[in-house]
C-alpha positions as CSV (number, residue, x, y, z in Angstrom):
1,X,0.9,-8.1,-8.6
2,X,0.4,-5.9,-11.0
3,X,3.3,-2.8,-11.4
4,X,3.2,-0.5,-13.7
5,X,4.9,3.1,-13.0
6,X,4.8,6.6,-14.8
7,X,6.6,9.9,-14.6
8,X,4.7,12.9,-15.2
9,X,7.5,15.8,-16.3
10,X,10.2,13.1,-15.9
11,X,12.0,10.2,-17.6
12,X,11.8,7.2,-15.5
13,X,15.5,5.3,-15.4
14,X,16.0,1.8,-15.0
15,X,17.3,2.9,-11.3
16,X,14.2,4.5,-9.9
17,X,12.3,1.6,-11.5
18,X,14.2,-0.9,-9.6
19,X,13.7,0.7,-6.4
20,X,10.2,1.4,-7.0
21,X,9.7,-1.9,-7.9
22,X,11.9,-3.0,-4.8
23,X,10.1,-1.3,-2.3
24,X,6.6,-2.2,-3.3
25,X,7.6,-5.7,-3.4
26,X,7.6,-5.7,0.1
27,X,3.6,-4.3,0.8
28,X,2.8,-8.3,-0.3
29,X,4.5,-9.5,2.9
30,X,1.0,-8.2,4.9
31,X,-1.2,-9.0,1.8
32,X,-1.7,-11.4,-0.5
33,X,-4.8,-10.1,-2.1
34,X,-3.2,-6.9,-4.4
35,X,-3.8,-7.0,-7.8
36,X,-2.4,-3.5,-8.9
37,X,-0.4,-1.1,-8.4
38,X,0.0,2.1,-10.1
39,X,2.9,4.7,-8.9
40,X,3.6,8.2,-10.6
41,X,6.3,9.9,-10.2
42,X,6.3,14.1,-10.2
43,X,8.5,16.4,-10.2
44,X,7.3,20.5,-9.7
45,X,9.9,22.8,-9.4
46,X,12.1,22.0,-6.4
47,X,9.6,19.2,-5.0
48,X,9.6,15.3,-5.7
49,X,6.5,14.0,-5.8
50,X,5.3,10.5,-5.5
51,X,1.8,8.3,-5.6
52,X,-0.1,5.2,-5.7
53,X,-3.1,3.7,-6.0
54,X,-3.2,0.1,-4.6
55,X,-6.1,-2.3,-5.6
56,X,-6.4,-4.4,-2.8
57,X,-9.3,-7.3,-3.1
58,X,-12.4,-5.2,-1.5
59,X,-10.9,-1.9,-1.6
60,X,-8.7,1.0,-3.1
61,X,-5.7,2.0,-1.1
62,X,-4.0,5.4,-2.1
63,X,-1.1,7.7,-0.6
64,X,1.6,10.5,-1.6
65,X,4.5,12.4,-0.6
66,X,6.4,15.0,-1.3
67,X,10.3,15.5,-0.7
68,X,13.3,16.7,-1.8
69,X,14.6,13.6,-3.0
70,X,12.9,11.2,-5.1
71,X,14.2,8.0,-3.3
72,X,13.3,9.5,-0.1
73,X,9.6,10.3,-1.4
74,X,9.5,7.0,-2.8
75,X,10.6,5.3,0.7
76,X,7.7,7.2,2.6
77,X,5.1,6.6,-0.2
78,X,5.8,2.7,1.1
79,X,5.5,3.4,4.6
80,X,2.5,5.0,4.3
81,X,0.9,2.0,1.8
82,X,2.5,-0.5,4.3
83,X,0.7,1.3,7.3
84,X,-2.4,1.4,5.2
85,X,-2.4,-2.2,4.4
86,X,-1.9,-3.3,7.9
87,X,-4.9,-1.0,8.7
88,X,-7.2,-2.7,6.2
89,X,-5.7,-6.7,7.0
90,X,-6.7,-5.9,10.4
91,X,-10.1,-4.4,9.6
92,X,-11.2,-7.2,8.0
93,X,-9.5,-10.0,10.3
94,X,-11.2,-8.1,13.5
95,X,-14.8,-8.5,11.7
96,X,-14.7,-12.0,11.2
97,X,-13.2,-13.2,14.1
98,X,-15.7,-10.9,16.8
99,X,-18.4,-12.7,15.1
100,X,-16.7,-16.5,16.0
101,X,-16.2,-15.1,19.7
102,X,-19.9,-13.6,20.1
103,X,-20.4,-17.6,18.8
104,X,-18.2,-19.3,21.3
105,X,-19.4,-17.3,23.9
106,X,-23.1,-18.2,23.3
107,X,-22.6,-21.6,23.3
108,X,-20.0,-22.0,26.4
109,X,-22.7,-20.4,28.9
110,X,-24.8,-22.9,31.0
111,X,-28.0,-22.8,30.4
């Protein structure tokens, strides 16, 4: 996997780096097939902002947040991606396995 992560209006310190990286270490427990991931880092005014784009083999996965606290934006940025890649492991797995059941069915039936 692939990390790279920016700040837009703010220097990015070794600490947020580690827990960015950290965190998103964790989204390749439920997939094996991300390539890259790209996280920004905001800051406007009082709000925290943060974003990523996940390439995922056969698709584009991409979420935000906005807190208070960086580290808390940066926790719910990986929830969401988590719930996201969960949702796509599952879309695929479902499609392929409906199609060996319609299979197994067909051929179990007496004739």
């Amino acid at each position: 996997m692939n990390l790279t992560v920016t700040g837009h209006h703010l220097d990015v310190t070794d600490s947020l780096r580690h827990h960015v990286t950290s965190k998103m270490d964790k989204l390749e427990r439920h997939s094996d097939d991300i390539t890259d991931v790209h996280v920004i880092l905001t800051v406007e005014k009082q709000r925290q902002k943060a974003e990523a784009t996940v390439n995922v083999k056969g698709t584009q996965l991409f979420a935000e947040t906005m807190e208070a606290d960086m580290y808390a934006a940066i926790d719910l940025l990986t929830d969401k991606l988590d719930r996201q890649l969960i949702k796509h492991k599952e879309k695929v797995k479902d499609h392929h396995r409906k199609d060996k059941e319609k299979l197994n069915v067909e051929h179990d039936e007496p004739i």
